[in-house]
C-alpha positions in Angstrom: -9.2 34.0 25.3 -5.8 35.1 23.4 -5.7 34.5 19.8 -2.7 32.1 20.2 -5.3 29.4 22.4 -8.0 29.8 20.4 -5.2 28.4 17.4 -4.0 25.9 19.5 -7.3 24.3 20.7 -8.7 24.2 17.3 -5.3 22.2 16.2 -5.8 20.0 19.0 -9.1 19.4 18.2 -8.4 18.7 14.4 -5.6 16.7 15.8 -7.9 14.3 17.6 -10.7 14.6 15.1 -7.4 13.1 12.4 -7.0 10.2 15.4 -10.5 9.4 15.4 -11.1 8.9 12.0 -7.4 7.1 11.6 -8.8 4.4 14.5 -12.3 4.4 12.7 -10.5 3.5 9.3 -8.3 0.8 10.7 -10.8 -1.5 11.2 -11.7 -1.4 7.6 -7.8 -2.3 6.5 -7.0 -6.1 6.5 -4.3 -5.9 3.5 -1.4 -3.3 1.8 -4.5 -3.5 -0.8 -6.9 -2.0 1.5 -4.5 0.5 2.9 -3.0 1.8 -0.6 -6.0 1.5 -3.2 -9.0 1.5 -0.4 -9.4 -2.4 -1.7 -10.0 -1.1 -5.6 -13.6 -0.4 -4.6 -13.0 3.7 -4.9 -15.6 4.6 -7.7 -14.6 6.7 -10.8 -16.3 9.7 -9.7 -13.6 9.7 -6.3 -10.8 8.9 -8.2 -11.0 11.5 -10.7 -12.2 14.0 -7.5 -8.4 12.9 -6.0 -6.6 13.1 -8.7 -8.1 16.6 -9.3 -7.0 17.5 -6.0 -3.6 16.2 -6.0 -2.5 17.4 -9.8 -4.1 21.0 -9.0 -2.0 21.9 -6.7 0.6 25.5 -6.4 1.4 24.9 -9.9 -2.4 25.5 -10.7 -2.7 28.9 -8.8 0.9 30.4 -8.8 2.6 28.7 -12.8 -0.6 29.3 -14.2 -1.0 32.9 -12.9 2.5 33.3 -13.4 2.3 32.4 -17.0 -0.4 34.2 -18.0 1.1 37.5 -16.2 3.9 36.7 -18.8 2.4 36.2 -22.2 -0.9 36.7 -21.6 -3.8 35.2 -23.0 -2.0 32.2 -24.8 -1.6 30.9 -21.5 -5.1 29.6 -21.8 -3.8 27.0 -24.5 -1.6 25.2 -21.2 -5.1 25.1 -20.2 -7.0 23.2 -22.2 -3.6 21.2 -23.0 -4.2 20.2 -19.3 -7.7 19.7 -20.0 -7.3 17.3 -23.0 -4.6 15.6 -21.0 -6.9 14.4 -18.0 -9.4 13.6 -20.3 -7.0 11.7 -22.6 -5.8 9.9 -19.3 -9.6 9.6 -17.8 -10.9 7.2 -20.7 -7.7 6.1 -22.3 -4.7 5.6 -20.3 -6.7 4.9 -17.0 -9.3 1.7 -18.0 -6.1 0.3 -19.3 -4.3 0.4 -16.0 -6.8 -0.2 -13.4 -7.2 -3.6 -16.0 -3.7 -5.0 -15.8 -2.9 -3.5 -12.1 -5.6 -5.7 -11.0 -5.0 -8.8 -13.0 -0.9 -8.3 -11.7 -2.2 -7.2 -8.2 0.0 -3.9 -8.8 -0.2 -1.4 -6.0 2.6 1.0 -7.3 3.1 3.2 -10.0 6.9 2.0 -9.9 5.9 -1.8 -9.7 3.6 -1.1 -13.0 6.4 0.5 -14.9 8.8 -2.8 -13.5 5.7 -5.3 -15.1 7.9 -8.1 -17.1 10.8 -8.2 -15.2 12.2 -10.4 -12.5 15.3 -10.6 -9.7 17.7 -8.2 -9.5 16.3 -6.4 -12.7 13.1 -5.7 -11.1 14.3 -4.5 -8.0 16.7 -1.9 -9.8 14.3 -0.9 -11.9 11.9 0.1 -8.8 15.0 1.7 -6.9 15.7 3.4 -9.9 12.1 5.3 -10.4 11.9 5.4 -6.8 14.6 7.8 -6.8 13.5 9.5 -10.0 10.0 10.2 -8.4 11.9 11.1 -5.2 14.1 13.2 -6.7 11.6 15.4 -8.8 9.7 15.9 -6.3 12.4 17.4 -3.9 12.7 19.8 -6.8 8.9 20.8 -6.9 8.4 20.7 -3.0 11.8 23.2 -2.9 10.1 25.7 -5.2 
């Protein structure tokens, strides 16, 4: 078997293994709820795995190298500022949002951020981080 098959069969199979699960999952979805938030019943210890997982991403292996190529060992201190920061967020900033997302039934960072306002003003405010949050990360997928 060429190297080029073997490649392609185990995509396939991944593929269908993806399908599986995405058919297995569905049943479990009934709302926008259960589709965006997993129906607020994903435990701390998940949340703070995915977050993990999403905020260490390039930036973690190639800025972080990058910086400490540059100056060194002071690098270390954009470390622990990252550190303090998902700890700051983990049992300050986070209690206080999963708390007033679910009293508002929020699903969004952007419908958080337009809390308090109605009509027109909402929705510009939404379109408006929308294409702030779009926008950046164009810029950080590009690089």
């Amino acid at each position: 078997m060429l190297d080029s098959d073997v490649v392609l069969a185990t995509l396939v199979v991944y593929k269908i293994l993806l399908i599986l699960i995405g058919l297995w999952a569905q049943r479990r979805v009934s709302s926008e709820q259960d589709f965006f938030l997993a129906g607020r019943q994903v435990g701390p210890w998940v949340a703070a795995v995915s977050y993990c997982a999403s905020a260490a991403s390039a930036w973690t292996l190639l800025g972080m190298s990058g910086l400490a190529f540059a100056i060194g060992l002071s690098a270390l201190w954009v470390a622990l500022g990252a550190v303090l920061g998902c700890a700051f967020s983990w049992w300050v900033v986070a209690p206080r949002v999963m708390a007033i997302s679910g009293r508002q039934h929020l699903l969004s960072a952007t419908e958080f951020i337009a809390l308090g306002t109605t009509g027109r003003q909402r929705q510009r405010i939404i379109a408006l981080v929308s294409a702030i949050i779009l926008f950046c990360f164009l810029i950080y997928i590009a690089s």
